[in-house]
N, C-alpha and C positions, 0 to 999 in steps of 0.2 A: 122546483124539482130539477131543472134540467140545471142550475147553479152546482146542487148539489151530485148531478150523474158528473159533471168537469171536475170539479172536487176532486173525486172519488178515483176516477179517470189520472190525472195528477198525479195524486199520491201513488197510482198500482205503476205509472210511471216510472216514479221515483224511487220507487222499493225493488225496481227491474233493473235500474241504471247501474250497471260496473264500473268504476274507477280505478286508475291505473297504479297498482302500485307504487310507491317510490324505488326507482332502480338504484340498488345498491352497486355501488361503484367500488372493482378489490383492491385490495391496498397494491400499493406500488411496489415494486419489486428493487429492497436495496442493490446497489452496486457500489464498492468498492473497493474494487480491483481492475487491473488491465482487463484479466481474463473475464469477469462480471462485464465490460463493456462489449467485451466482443461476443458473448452470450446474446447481448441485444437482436445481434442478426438472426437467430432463432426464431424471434418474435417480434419483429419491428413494428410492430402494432400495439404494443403493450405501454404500461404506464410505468415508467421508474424513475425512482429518487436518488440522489447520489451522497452516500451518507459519510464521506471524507474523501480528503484529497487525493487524486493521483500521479504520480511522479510517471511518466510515458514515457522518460527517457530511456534509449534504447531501440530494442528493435520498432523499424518504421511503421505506420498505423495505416489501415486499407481499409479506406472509405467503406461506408456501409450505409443500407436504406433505412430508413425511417418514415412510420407513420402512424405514432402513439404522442405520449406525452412524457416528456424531459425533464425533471426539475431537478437543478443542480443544486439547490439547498443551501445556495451560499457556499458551496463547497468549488476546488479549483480542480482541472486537470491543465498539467504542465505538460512544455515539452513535447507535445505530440507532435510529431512530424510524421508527413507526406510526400511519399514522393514518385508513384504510381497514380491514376487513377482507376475509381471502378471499373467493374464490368456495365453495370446499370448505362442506361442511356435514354435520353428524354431528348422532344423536338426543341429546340432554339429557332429564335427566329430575327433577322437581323433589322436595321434601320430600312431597307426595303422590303420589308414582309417578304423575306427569303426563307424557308425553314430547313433546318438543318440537323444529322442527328448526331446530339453531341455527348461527349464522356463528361466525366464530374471529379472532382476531387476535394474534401473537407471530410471534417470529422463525421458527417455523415452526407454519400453522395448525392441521396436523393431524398428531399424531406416534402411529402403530398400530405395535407389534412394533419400537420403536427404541429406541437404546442413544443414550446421549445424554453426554457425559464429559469431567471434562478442562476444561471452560470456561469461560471469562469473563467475562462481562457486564457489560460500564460503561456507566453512563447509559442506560438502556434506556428510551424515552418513547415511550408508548402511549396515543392519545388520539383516543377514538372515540363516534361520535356514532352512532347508529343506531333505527330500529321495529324493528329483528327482533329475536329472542332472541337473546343473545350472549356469550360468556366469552372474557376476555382473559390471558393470562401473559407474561412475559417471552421464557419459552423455548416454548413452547404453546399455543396457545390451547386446545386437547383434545388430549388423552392417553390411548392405552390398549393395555394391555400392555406399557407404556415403563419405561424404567430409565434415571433421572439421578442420577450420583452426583460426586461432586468437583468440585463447579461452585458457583461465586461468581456471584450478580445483585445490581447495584443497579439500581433500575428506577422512574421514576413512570409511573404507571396512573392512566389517567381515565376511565369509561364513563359516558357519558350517554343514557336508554332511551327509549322510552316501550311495552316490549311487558312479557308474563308473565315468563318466566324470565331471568335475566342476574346474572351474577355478575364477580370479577375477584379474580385472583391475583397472587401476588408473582411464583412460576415460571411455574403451570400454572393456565388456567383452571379446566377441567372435566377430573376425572381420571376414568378407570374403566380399574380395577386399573394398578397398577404401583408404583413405590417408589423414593423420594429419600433417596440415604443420601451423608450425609457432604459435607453441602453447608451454604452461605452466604448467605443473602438479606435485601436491605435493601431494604424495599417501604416507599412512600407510593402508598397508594390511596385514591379517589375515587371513590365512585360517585351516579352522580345519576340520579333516576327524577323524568320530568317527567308522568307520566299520572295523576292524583290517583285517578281513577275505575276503572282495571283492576288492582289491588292486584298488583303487582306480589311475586314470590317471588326476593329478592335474596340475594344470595353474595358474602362474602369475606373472602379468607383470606391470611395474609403468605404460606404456601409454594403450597398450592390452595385452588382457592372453594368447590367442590362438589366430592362422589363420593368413591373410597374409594382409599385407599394405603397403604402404608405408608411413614413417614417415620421416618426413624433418624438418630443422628449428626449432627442439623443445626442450627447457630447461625440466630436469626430474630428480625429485628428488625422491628418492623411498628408504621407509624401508616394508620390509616383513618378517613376519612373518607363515611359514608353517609346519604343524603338518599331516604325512603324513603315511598310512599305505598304500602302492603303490608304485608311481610315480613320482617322480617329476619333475617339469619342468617349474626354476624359474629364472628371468632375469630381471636387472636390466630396462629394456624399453620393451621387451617381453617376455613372456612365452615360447612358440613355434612358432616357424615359418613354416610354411611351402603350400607349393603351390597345387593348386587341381590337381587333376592326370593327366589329359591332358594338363599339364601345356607344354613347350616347349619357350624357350629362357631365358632372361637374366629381372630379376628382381633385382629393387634398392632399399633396404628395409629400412637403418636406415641409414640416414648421416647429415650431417653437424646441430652436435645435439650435448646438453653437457650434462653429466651423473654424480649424484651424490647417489649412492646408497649402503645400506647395505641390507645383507638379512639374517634370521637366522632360519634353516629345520631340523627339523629330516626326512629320511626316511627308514623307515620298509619293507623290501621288502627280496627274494630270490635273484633277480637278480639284482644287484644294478643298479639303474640308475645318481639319484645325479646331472641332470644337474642343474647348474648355473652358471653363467656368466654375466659380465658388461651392454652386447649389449643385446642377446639374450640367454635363457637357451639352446633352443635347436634349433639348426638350420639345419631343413630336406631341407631343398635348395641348391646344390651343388653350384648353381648361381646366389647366393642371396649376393648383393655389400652392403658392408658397408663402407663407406667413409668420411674422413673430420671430424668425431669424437672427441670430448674433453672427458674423462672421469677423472673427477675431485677425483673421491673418487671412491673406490667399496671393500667391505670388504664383508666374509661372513662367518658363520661357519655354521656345520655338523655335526650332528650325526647320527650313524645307529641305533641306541637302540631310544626308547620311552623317550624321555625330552623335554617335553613341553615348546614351545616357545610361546611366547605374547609381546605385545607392555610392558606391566607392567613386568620389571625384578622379583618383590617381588611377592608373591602368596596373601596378604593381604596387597593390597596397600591403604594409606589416605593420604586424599588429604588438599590442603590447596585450597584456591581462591583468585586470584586477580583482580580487575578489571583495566581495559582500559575501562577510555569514550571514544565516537564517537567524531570522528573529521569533520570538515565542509565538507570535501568531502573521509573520510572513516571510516568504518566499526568498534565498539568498539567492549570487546570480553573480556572471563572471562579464565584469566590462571589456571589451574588446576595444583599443582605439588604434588609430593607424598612424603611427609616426610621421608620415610622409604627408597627407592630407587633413587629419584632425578628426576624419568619418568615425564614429563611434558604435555599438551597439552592445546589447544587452544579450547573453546565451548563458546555455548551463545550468536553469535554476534548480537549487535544493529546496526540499519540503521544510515550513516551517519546522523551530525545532527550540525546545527551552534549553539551556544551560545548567546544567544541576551541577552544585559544588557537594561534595557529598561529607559524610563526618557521623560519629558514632561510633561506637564500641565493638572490636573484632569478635567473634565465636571462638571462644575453645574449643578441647575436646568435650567436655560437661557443660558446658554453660550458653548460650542462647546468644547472639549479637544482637545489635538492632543500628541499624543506619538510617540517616538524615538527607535530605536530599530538599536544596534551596535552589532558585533558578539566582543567577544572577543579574535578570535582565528583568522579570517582573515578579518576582517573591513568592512565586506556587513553591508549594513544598508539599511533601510527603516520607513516610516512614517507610520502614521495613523492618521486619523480623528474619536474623541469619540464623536457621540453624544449627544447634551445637556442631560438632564435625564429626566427634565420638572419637576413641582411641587408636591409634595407627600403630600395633605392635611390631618391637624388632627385633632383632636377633638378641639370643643369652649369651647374657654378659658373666662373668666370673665375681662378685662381689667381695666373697673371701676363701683367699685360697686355703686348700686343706694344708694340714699337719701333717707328721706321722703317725702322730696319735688321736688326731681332732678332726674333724669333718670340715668341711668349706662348703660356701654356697653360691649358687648362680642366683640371676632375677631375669625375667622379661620387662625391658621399660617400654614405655609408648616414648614414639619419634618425635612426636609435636610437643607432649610437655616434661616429657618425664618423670611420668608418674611411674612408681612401680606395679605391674601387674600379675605377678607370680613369682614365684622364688622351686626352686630344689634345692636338694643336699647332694654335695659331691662328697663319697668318703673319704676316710681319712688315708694318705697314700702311705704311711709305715707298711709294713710286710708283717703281718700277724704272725705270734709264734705258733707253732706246730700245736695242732688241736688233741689232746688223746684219743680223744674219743672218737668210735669207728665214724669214717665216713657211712651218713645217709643216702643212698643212691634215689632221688623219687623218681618214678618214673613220669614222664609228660601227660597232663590232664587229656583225659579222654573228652571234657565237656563241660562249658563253661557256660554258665545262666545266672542271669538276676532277675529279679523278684518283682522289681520297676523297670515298664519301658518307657512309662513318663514319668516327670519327678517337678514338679512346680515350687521354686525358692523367691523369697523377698532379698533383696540386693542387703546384703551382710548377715545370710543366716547359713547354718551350717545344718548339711543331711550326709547321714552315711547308707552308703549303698548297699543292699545286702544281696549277694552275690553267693551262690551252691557251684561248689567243684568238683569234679567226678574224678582221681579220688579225692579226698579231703588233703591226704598231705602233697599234694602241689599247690596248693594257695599261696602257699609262699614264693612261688615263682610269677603271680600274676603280675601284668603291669597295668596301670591305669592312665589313660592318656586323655585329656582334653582339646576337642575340635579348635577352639576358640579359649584359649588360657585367658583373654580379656573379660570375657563373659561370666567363666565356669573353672573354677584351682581346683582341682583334686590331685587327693595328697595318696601316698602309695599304700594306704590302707581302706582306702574307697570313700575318704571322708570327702565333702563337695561343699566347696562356699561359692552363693552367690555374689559377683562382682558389681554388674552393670546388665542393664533389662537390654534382655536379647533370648536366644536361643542358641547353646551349643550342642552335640555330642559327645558321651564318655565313653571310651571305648575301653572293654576289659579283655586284656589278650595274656596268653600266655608267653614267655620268653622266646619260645623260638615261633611265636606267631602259626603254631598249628590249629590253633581255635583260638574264637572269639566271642563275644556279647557285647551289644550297645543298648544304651540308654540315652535318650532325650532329655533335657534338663531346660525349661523354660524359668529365665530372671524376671521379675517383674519388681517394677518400681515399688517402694515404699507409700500405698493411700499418702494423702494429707491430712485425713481425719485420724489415721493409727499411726502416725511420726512418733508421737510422746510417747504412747501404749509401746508400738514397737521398739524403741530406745531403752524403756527401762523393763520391759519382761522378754524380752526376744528370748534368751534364754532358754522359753519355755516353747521355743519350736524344735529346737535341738532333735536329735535324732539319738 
């Protein structure tokens, strides 16, 4: 019995228990465009994808916060450049757990709890002048809690200081916690401290400058350049490492990752410091793994004395330029080398772009084109359809001049082919003998009406208009005039042939234009099931 009250019990359980939905997740929100990116700062919590490339170049780009989710979709943005940073500000904190509050500058200045994926960073040029403390990166200037993984930067960085703390990255400035895995960066950084006197504690690194992550999976290619009255602390993939104070266990900081870096520092200091090294400059972590590492290259020099280092070996360097077109699916891009020195570099890039040789049949005024379009680089091709152009009418021409006994005639031709579009009679110019009979004086129509104010023809049928004159013997002074002589002939007994499908106006006026009547007259193409019919009975529309 009581087996059965647990049973029972159980089941009323389990028929009580609520279960959690599965939460629907809303779609991401395309971007692109400039303007689509800068929309982000609206909602820097939201989810967006980036659904084609964007060319940045132009006006400079001003950092903005994030704390959503990025996916650049295999899509690239170019060119962006930096040369402000935010307003936003976060603590840093130096190799003496000093904290400090610093500005930011990257494509996004501040990224807390964001996923970042997917991306591509061409040419990214960050070049900031500043007194306040500051860390710069391609993709962040400050990071924390953030996840980048499958993302491609090439990027130059320049900071120039004169405060305490300030660092600059290939990706990410100042990191605390998060992890780059499975990513690509091509860093030349530069950093210059101009304060000889407040020993400045400097950072940088080809992936970040400061703070702790973990990095996995990542190719890094890094040239640095540091100019130091302080501190230094520079590394081939980080600046500094090191864990927050209540840190306790084992962290895995940089491995199975390949390293190809130079770097080249003075620093000015009492107490020398001088770190650099391959992996990391300085590494405050007694338990920080590095493992599985390739280090392909790593060269550096030092000095302790004042000798200004730069990307440009000469102090007065010129330049030559080359160009790379864009290719069907990459990026064109203008080399820059320096006569004097040999220092090269890559700027300017264009958005991929195909080569179309084009070819196919021009439009007349009647007849329809159609064009061909082949790339010359990888063989996409597509069509198009020109529309006809229609007739372009021009002035009346004289086709045969009158007699003096015989009539002559004008024509309207169209400009493009020369087709004829109308014609008149000019009379005959003799001087008519004297007539006996009394002159008819009529007087001027009091009122002029037709019968149709719409009149619908097929393109070569003929309608006569029937037209009431108040009195009747003025008729013979009317004129009939056609809006559109291309579309609509009428001839001076109100006869009307359709030309070509359109819509004109006929206007029926007296000689001295004291009254008037119009008519609308709508051409309509010939079916293609009544062509035959119409060809051989048209006749039987006549009017």
């Amino acid at each position: 019995m009581m087996k059965r009250i647990c049973a029972i019990m159980v089941a009323l359980l389990m028929l009580g228990m609520t279960f959690p939905l599965t939460e629907t997740k809303p779609n991401p929100v395309g971007v692109a465009t400039r303007e689509d990116l800068m929309r982000i700062a609206d909602n820097p919590g939201g989810s967006y994808v980036l659904t084609a490339d964007i060319d940045m170049q132009g006006d400079p780009w001003t950092p903005i916060p994030f704390s959503g989710v990025f996916d650049g979709a295999g899509h690239t943005i170019g060119n962006l450049s930096v040369i402000e940073t935010s307003e936003q500000t976060a603590v840093t904190t130096d190799g003496n757990r000093l904290d400090y509050d610093s500005v930011f500058a990257g494509l996004f200045s501040i990224a807390i709890d964001a996923e970042i994926k997917n991306l591509r960073l061409l040419n990214t040029k960050i070049t900031i002048e500043t007194d306040r403390c500051c860390f710069i990166g391609a993709i962040a200037g400050y990071a924390e809690n953030t996840t980048v993984s499958d993302c491609t930067v090439s990027m130059r960085g320049s900071l120039t200081v004169s405060s305490k703390d300030a660092g600059v990255g290939g990706m990410i400035g100042y990191l605390k916690t998060g992890e780059v895995k499975d990513c690509a960066v091509e860093a030349e950084l530069e950093f210059v401290d101009v304060n000889e006197s407040l020993m400045c504690e400097e950072f940088l690194g080809g992936v970040y400058a400061c703070g702790y992550g973990e990095i996995c999976r990542c190719s890094v290619f890094t040239r640095g350049y540091a100019n130091i009255y302080g501190y230094a602390h520079n590394g081939g993939v980080v600046g500094m490492f090191k864990l927050p104070r209540k840190y306790n266990g084992k962290f895995l900081a940089v491995r199975e990752s390949v390293i190809d870096a130079e770097i080249r520092f003075f620093e000015v200091t009492d107490s020398r410091r001088a770190y650099c090294e391959p992996l990391i400059g300085e590494n405050c972590a007694n338990d920080c793994y590095l493992t599985h590492n390739d280090i392909k290259h790593f060269d550096f020099t030092y000095h302790d004395t004042a000798i200004p280092k730069h990307p440009e070996p000469c102090e007065n360097p010129s330049y030559t330029a080359e160009v790379t077109l864009p290719a069907c699916t990459e990026w064109g891009y203008t080399t820059y080398t320096c006569t004097t020195c040999g220092y090269s570099y890559r700027d300017d890039y264009t958005l991929p772009a195909h080569r179309y040789r084009q070819e196919g049949e021009s439009a007349t005024c009647t007849q329809e084109g159609h064009a061909y379009y082949t790339c010359e680089l990888c063989g996409d091709s597509y069509s198009a359809v020109i529309p006809a152009k229609g007739h372009t009418p021009g002035e009346w021409t004289v086709a045969k001049e009158p007699g003096p006994d015989t009539t002559g005639e004008e024509i309207l031709t169209c400009t493009e082919c020369g087709e004829v579009l109308d014609s008149r009679v000019i009379p005959a110019a003799g001087t008519p003998e004297p007539d006996p009979t009394p002159l008819i004086v009529y007087e001027a129509p009091k009122s002029i009406s037709v019968e149709e104010s719409i009149v619908e023809v097929y393109v070569g049928d003929y309608y006569t208009l029937h037209v009431t004159v108040d009195p009747e013997e003025a008729a013979e002074n009317l004129r009939f005039v056609s809006s559109d002589p291309s579309i609509v002939k009428v001839g001076y007994d109100g006869v009307i042939k359709g030309l070509y499908p359109g819509t004109a106006e006929i206007r029926i006026c007296s000689s001295d234009g004291g009254v008037e009547a119009t008519c609308s007259v709508i051409v309509s193409a010939v079916p293609q099931k009544e062509q035959e019919t119409h060809s051989l009975f048209s006749w039987l529309r006549c009017g």
